[in-house]
N, C-alpha and C positions, 0 to 999 in steps of 0.2 A: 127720859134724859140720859145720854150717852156717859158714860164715867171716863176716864183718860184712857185708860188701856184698849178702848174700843176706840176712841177719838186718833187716838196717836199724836205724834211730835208735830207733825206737820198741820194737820188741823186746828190742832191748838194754838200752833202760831199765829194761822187765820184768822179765829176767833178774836185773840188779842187784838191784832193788829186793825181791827175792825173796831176796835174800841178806842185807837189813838187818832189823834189830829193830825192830820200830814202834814209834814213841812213845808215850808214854801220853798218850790227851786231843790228839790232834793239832788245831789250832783251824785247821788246812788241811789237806787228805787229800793224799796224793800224785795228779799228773796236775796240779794247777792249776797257773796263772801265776804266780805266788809261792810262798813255803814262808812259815813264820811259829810264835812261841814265846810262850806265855803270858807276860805280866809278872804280872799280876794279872784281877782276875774282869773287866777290863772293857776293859785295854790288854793287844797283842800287839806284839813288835818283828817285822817284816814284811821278808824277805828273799829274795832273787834274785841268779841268777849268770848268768850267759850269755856263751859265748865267741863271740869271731871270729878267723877263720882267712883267712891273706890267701890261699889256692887255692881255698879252697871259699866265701869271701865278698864276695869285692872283684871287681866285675867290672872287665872292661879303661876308663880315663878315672877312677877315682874313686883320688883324691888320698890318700897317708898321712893327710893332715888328714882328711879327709870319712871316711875308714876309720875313724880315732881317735873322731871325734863318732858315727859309727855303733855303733859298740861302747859307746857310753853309750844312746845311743837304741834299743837294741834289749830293754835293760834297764827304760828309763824306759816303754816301754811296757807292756811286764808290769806294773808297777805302777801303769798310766794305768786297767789292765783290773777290778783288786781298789779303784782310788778311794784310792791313798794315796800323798804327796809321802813321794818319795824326800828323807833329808837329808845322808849321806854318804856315796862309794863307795872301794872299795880297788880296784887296777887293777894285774895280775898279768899281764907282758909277756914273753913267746919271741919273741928277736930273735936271727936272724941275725949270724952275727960278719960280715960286711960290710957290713952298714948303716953308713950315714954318720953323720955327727953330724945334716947338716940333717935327715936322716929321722927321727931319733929328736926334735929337736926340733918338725918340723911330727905328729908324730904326737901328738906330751907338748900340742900346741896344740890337737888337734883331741879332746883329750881333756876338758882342760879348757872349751873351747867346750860343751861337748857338757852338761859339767856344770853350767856356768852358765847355760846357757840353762834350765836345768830346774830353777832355783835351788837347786842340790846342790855339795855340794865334794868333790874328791879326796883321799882324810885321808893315802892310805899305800899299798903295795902290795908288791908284790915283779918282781925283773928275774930271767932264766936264759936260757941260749943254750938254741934251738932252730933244728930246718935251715928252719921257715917260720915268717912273723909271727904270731905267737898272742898277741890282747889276749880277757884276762878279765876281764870286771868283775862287783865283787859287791856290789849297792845295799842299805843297810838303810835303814829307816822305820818310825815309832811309829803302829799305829791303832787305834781302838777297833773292839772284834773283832765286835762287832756291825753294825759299817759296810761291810763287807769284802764286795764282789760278788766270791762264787764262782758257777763255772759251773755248779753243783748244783739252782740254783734254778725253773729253769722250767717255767709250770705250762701244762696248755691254754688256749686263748685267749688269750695272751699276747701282746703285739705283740713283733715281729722285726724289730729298727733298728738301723744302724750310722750310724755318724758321719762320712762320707765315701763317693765313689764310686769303685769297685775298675777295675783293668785298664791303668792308666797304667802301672805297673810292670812288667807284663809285657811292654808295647811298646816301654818304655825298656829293657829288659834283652836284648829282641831287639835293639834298633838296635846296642848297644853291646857285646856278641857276634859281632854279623853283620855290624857296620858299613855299615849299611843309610843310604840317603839319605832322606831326611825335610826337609819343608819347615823353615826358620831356626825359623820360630812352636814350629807342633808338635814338632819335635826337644827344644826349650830344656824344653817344658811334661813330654815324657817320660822326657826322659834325668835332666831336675834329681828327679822323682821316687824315683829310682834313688838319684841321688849326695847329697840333701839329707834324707831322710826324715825325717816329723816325728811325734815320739808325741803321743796326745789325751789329755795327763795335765790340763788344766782342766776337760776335759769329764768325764772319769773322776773326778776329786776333784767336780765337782759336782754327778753325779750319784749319787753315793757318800751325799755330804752331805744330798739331799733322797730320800732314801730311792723311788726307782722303780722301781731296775730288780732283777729276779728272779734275771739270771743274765747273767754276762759273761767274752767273753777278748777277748784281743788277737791281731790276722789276720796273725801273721806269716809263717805258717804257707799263708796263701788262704785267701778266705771258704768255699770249698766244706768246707775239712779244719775250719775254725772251725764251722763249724753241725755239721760231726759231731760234736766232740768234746762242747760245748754236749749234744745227742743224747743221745748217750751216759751222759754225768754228769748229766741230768737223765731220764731215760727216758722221755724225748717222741720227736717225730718234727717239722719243718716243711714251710709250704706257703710258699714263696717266687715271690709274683706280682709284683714289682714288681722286678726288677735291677738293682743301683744300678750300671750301667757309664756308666764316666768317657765323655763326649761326643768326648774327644782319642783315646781307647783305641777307640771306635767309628769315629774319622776313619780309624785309623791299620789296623784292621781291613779297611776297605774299599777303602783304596790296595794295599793286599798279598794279598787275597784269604784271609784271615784270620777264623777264627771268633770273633766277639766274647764272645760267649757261654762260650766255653774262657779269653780273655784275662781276665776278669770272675771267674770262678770259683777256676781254677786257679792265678795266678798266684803272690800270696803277696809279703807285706816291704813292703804297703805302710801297716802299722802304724794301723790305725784299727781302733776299738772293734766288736764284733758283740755285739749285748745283747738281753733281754725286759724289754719294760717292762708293767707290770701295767696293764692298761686304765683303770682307775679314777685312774690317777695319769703321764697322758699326758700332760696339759697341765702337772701341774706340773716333768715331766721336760721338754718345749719348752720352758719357764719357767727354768724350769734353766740350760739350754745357750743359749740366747737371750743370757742375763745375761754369759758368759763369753765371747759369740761365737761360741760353735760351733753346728752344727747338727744334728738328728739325722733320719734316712733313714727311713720306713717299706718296709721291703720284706718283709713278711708276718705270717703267723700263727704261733702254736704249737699243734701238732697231737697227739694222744691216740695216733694211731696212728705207729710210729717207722719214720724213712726222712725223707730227703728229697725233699721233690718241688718242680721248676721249673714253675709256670705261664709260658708267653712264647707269644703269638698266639694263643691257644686253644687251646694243647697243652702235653699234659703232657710231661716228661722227669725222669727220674731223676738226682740228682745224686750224682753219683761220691765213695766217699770220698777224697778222694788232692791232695795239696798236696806241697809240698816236703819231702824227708827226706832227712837225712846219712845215708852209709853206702851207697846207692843211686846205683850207677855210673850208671841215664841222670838225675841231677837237678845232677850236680857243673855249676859253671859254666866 
């Protein structure tokens, strides 16, 4: 009989889920970014839970506050992914009986940060002792059910964009592990990556709103495990020619002897949208995110044939399924 640590996160959920009753008419299948409940034939209430755990999430420098806001941001991205404003969360805390007061109160701060920024409230939750910090947050939101980008959708030809460029996270989580020396500049740009993360919940509600894109999640996971799972639930395959690595994440590569290419891929957490946008409706998705500020990344195709594959210099490479998972002794931080 397998223990967890051999089983992993994703297995395990298998297992579970093998044990629950399906619902009827589920208007999200299991595996996506959110879960969600009919209201009626045209609104769904749109829901999500995600814990943090202060051994397996906080690296060393990131503040109870910055841990509190993270624990909301980890959530609001999930629903940055399906294009729907979260509007209030419950927040379910395992603390430690030696915690101080100030700690309880910079965490109660970094929670509500976290929430305001996303224009959401804290309605309620619950407290119980545990021997390590455990914050749960569970977000709900109203959307029309026909708005909702699930990762189901992807056809061939399809363009393959994210909303940001990958690999500061990984270098930031190296420094701050390894206590590695790094220029004042690039230090601040990779380590704040880590400690500040931001979900693309304007860019996600407004591409939601102008109907472009086919199929989406959110990379908290790493862009590599985000285009499998995308894969998967759409039964395609991508060509990935264009790499969106962070310019700092390639600095920070080349001082340390470091493959950019693995920082870029593997990494994971740094919370930006991986999506298909239908070709016919590309300019009005630039249109889109233009209007809100954001911006969106071509870096490929959607392909008939399923697998990943890396174009970089005129060669091909395979991209790996594999991003971060709980339960897997070498991924703990």
């Amino acid at each position: 009989m397998k223990r967890q640590a051999e089983l992993g996160e994703r297995r395990i959920i298998e297992i579970i889920q093998r044990h629950l009753d399906l619902m009827p008419k589920m208007p999200v299948p299991f595996g996506d970014d959110i879960s969600a409940y009919e209201i009626n034939n045209k609104t769904v209430a749109v829901l999500k839970t995600d814990m943090l755990v202060d051994k397996t999430d906080v690296p060393p420098g990131m503040s109870l506050r910055q841990a509190g806001r993270k624990a909301v941001v980890m959530n609001v991205s999930d629903f940055a992914a399906k294009g729907v404003k979260p509007r209030v969360a419950l927040v379910s805390l395992g603390l430690p009986r030696n915690l101080k007061q100030m700690d309880i109160e910079e965490l109660a701060e970094g929670l509500n940060a976290g929430a305001r920024e996303y224009d959401c409230y804290v309605v309620g939750g619950d407290t119980g002792e545990a021997s390590d910090i455990v914050v749960s947050v569970s977000l709900f939101g109203v959307a029309r059910g026909d708005e909702l980008m699930l990762r189901s959708g992807a056809r061939p030809g399809d363009i393959v964009v994210v909303t940001g460029p990958f690999g500061k996270t990984s270098a930031g989580l190296m420094i701050l592990l390894n206590n590695l020396r790094v220029a004042p500049r690039l230090r601040k740009v990779l380590v704040e990556s880590v400690l500040t993360p931001q979900a693309r919940l304007k860019e996600g509600v407004a591409l939601s709103r102008a109907r472009c894109v086919s199929a989406s999640i959110d990379s908290s996971d790493g862009l590599a495990w985000s285009l499998h799972e995308l894969s998967c639930a759409s039964n395609v395959g991508f060509l990935i020619d264009a790499l969106p690595l962070a310019k700092e994440a390639e600095r920070f590569a080349e001082l340390h002897g470091l493959d950019a290419v693995e920082l870029a891929l593997y990494g994971g957490e740094e919370y930006e949208l991986v999506l298909t946008v239908k070709p016919e409706r590309w300019e009005k998705a630039q249109q889109a995110l233009g209007e809100v500020g954001g911006v969106l990344l071509p870096i490929g195709k959607v392909t008939s044939k399923e697998g990943l594959v890396l174009c970089k210099g005129g060669k091909r490479r395979v991209i790996e399924p594999r991003g971060y998972e709980h339960f897997m002794s070498a991924q703990v931080l």
